[in-house]
Short mmCIF file of the C-alpha atoms (twelve columns), coordinates in Angstrom:
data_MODEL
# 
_entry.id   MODEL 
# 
loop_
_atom_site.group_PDB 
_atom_site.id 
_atom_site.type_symbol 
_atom_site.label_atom_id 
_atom_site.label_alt_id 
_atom_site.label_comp_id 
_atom_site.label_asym_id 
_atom_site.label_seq_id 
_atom_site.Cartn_x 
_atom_site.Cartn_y 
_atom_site.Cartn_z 
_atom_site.pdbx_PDB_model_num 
ATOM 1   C CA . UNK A 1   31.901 100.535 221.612 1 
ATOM 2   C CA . UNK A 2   33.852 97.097  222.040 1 
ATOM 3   C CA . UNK A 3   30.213 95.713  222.390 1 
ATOM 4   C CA . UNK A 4   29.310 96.718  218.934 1 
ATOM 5   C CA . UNK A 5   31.394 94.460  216.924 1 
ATOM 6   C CA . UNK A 6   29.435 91.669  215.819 1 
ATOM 7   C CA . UNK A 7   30.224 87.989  215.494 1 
ATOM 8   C CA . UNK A 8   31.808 88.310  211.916 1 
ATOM 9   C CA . UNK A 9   33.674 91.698  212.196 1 
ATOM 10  C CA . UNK A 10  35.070 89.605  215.175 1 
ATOM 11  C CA . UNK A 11  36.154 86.786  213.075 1 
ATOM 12  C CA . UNK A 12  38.020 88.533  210.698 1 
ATOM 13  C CA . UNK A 13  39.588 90.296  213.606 1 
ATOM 14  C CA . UNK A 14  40.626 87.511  215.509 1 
ATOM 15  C CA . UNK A 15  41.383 85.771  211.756 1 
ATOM 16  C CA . UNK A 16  44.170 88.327  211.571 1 
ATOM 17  C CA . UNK A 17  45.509 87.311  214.676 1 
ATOM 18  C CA . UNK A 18  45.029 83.837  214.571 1 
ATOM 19  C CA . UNK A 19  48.980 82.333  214.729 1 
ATOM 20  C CA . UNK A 20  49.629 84.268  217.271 1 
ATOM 21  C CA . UNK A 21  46.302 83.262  218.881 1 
ATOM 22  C CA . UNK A 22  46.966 79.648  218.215 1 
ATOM 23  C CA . UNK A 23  50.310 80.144  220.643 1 
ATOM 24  C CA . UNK A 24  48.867 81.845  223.095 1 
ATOM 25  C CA . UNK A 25  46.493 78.591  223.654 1 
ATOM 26  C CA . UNK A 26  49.211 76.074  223.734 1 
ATOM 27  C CA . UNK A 27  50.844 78.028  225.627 1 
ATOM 28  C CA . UNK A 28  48.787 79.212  228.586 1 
ATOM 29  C CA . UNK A 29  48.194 77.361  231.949 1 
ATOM 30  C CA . UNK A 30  45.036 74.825  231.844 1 
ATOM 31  C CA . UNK A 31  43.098 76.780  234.202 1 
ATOM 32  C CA . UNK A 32  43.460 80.182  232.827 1 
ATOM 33  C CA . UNK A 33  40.312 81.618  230.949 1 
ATOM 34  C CA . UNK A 34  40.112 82.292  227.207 1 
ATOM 35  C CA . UNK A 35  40.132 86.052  226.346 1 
ATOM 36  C CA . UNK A 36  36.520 87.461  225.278 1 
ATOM 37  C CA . UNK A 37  35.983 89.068  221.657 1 
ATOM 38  C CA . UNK A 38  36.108 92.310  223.086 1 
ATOM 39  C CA . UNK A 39  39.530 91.934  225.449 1 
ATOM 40  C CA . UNK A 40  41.327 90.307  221.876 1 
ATOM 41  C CA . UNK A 41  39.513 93.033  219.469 1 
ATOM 42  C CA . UNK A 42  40.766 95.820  222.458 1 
ATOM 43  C CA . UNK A 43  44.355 93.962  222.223 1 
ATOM 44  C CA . UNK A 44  44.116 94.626  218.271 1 
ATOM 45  C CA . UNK A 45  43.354 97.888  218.508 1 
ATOM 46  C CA . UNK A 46  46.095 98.744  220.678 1 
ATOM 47  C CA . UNK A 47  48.209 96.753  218.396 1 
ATOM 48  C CA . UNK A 48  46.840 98.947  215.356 1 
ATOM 49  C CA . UNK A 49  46.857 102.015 217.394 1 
ATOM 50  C CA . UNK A 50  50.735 101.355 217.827 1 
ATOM 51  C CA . UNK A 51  51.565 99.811  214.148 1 
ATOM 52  C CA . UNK A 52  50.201 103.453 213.081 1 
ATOM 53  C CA . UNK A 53  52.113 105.662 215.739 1 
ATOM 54  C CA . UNK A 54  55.312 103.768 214.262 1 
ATOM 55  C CA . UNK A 55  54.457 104.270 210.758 1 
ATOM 56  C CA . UNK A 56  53.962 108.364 211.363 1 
ATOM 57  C CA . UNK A 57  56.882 108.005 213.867 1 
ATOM 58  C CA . UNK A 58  59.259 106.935 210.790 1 
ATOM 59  C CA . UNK A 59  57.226 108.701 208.093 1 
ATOM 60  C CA . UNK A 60  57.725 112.219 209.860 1 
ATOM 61  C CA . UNK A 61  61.808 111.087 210.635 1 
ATOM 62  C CA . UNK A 62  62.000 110.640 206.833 1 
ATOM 63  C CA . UNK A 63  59.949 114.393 205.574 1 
ATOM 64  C CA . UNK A 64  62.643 115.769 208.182 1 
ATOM 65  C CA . UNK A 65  65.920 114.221 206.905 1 
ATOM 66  C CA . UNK A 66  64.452 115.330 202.945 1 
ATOM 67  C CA . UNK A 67  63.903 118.702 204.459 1 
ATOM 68  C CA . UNK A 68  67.233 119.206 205.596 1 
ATOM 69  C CA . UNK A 69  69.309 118.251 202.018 1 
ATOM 70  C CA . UNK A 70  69.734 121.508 200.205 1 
ATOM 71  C CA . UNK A 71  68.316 120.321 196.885 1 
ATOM 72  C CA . UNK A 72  64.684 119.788 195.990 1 
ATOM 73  C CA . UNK A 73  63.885 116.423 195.775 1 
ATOM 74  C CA . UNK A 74  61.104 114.799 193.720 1 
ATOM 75  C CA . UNK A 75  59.388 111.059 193.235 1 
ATOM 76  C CA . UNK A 76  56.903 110.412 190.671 1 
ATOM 77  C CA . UNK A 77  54.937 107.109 190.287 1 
ATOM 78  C CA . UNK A 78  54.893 105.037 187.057 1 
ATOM 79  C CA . UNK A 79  51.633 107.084 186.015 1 
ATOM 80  C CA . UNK A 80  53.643 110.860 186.515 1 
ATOM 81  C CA . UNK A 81  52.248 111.421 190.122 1 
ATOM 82  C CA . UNK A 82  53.935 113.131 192.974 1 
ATOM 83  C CA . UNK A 83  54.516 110.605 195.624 1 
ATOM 84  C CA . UNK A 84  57.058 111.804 197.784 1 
ATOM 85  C CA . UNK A 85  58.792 115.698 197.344 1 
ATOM 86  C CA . UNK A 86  60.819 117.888 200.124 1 
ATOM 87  C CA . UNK A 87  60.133 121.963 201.204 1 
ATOM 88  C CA . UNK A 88  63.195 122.753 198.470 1 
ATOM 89  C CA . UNK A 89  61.260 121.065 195.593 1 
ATOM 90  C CA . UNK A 90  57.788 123.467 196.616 1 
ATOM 91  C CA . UNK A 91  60.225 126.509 197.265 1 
ATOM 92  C CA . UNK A 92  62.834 125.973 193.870 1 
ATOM 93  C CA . UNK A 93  59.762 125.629 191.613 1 
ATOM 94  C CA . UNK A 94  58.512 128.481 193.460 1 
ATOM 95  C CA . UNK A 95  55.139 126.230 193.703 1 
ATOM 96  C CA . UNK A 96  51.831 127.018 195.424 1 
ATOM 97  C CA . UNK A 97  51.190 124.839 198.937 1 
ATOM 98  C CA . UNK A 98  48.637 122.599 196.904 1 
ATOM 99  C CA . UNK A 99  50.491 120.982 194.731 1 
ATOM 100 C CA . UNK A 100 52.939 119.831 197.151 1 
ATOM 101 C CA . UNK A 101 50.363 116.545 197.899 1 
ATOM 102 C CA . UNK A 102 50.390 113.221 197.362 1 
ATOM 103 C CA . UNK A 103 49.119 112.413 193.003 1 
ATOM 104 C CA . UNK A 104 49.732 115.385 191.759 1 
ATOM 105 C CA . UNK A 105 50.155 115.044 188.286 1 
ATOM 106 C CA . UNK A 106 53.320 115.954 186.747 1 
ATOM 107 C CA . UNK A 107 52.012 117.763 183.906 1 
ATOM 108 C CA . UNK A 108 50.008 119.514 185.580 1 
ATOM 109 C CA . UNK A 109 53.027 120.863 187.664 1 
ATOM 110 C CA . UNK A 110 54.718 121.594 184.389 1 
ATOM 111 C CA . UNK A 111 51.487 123.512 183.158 1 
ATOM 112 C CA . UNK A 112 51.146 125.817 185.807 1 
ATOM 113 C CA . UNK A 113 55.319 126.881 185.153 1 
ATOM 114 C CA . UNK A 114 54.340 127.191 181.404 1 
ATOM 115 C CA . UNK A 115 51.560 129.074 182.141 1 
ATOM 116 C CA . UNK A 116 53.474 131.727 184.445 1 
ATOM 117 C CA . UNK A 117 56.080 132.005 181.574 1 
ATOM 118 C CA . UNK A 118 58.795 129.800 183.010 1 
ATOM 119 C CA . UNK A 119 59.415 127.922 179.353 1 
ATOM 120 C CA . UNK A 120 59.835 131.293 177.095 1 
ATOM 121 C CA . UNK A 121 57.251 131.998 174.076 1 
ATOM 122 C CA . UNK A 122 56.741 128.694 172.686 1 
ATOM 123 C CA . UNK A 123 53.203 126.827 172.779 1 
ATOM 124 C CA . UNK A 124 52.618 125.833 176.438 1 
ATOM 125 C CA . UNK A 125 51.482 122.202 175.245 1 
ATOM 126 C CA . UNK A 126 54.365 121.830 172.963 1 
ATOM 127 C CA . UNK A 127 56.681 122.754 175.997 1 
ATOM 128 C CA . UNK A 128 55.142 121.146 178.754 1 
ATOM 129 C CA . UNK A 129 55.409 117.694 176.466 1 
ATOM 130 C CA . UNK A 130 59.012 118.489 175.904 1 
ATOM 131 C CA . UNK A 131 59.746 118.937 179.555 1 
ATOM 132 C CA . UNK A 132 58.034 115.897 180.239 1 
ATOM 133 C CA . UNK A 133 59.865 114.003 177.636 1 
ATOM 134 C CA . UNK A 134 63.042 114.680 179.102 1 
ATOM 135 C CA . UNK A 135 62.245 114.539 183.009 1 
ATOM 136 C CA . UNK A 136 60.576 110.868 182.532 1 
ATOM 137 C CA . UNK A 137 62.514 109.317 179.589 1 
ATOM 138 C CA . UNK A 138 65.576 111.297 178.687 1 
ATOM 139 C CA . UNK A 139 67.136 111.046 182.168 1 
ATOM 140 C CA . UNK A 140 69.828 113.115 181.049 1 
ATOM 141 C CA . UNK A 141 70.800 116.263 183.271 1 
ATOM 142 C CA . UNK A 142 69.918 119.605 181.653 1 
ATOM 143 C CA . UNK A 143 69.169 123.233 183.377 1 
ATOM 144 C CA . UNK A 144 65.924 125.077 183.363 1 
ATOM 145 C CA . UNK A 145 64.324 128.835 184.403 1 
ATOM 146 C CA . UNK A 146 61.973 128.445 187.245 1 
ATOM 147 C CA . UNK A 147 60.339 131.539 188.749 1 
ATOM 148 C CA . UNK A 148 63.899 133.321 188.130 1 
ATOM 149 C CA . UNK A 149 65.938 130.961 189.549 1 
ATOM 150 C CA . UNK A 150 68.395 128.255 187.030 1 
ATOM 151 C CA . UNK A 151 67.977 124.499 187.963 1 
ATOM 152 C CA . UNK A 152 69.890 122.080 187.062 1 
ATOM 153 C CA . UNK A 153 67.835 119.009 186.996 1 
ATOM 154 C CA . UNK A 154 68.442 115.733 187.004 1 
ATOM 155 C CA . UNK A 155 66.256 112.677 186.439 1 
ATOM 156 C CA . UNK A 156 66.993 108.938 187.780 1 
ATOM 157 C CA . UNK A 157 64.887 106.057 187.073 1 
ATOM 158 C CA . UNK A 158 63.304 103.292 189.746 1 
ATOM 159 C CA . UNK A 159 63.469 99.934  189.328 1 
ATOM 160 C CA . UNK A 160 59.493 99.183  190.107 1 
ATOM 161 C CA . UNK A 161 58.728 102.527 187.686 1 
ATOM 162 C CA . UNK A 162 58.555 105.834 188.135 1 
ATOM 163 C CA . UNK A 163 61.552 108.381 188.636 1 
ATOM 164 C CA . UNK A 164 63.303 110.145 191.166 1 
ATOM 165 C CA . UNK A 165 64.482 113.865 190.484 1 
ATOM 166 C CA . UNK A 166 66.719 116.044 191.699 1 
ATOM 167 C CA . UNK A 167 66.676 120.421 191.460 1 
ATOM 168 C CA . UNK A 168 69.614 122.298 192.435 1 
ATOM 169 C CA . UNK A 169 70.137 126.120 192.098 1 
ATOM 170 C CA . UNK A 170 72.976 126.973 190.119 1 
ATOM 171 C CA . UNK A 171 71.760 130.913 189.353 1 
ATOM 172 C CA . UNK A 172 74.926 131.664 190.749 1 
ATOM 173 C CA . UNK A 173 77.475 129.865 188.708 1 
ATOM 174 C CA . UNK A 174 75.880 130.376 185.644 1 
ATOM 175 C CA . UNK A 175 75.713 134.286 186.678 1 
ATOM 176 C CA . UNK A 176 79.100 134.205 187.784 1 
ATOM 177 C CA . UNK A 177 80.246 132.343 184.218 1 
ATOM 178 C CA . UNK A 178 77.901 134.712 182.241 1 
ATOM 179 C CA . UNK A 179 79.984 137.449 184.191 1 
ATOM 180 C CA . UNK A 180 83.583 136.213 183.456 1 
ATOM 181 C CA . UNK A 181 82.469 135.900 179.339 1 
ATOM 182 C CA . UNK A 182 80.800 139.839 179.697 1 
ATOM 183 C CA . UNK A 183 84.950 140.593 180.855 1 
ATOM 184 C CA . UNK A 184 86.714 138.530 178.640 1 
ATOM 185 C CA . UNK A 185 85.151 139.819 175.823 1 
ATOM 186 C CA . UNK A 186 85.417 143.448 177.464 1 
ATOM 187 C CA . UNK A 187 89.302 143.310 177.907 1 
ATOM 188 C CA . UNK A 188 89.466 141.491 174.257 1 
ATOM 189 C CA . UNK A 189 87.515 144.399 172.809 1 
ATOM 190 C CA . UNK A 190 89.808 146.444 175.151 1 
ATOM 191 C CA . UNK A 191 93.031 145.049 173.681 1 
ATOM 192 C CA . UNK A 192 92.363 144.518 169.874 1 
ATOM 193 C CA . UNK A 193 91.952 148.524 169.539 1 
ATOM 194 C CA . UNK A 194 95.489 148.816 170.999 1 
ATOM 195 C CA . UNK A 195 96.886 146.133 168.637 1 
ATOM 196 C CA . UNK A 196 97.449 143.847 171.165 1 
ATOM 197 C CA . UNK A 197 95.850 140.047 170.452 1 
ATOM 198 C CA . UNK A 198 95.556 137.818 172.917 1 
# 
């Protein structure tokens, strides 16, 4: 298969190597032989083979560490894509497996929660522009109702554009609060019968 690579595939091969060529020339002994087009383009490959296994290496390393924080974890592009999301993000939006890939759009994430009654009532359009109002230029915190769960979200800006956004489950507080109002104004309805005020 080395065989195959013709004279100008070769050349832009050996082009890409070509400081590193240059020293291996002055640096060799006299009587030592050049390397042939296919021993460098074999050497290139190997060097390709093992800039890729590094890239995955640290890629995977990375999708593990996001995995293991306990809040989802989103990154959109300047143009509302998904470029980068963790397993909480999918399972807190309670999302289908498809849309956790690389360019999904934003709004059309927002869509199919509108669409599954997430937002309330109101005209899915109308909502899904609001929600994308405030995740991509409001950046301030506010809760939302996904799939039964409340998330508090919060939105931070990157410096080359884009945003970076953060879910985290607070169904319990705000149940627990909601609770803790339901008794206060139980006991006060409790005591102002009585005559007692609080």
């Amino acid at each position: 298969e080395l065989a195959a690579i013709d004279a100008a595939s070769g050349g832009r091969l050996l082009g890409v190597f070509a400081e590193e060529h240059m020293a291996y020339v002055q640096d060799r002994a006299p009587d030592t032989t050049e390397p042939t087009l296919p021993e460098m383009s074999l050497a290139a490959l190997r060097l390709l083979d093992d800039a890729t296994e590094a890239i995955q290496h640290s890629r995977d390393l990375l999708q593990s560490a996001l995995d293991q924080v306990r809040h989802g974890l989103s990154v959109f592009d300047r143009d509302m894509h998904l470029v980068c999301w963790n397993r909480q993000f999918r399972e807190l939006l309670d999302l289908p497996t498809d849309f956790g890939r690389v360019g999904m759009p934003l709004e059309r994430i927002l869509r199919y929660c509108g669409e599954r009654g997430d937002f309330g009532a109101g005209a899915i359009d109308k909502e899904v522009g609001a929600r994308l109002t405030k995740l991509a230029i409001t950046s301030e915190p506010f809760q939302e109702r996904f799939g039964g769960r409340i998330l508090e979200i919060r939105t931070a800006p990157m410096p080359q554009g884009g945003f970076v956004t953060t879910y985290s489950d607070i169904t319990d507080r705000v149940e627990a609060a909601a609770a803790l109002e339901r008794a206060k104004q139980s006991l006060v309805q409790t005591a102002d019968p009585l005559g007692i005020r609080g």
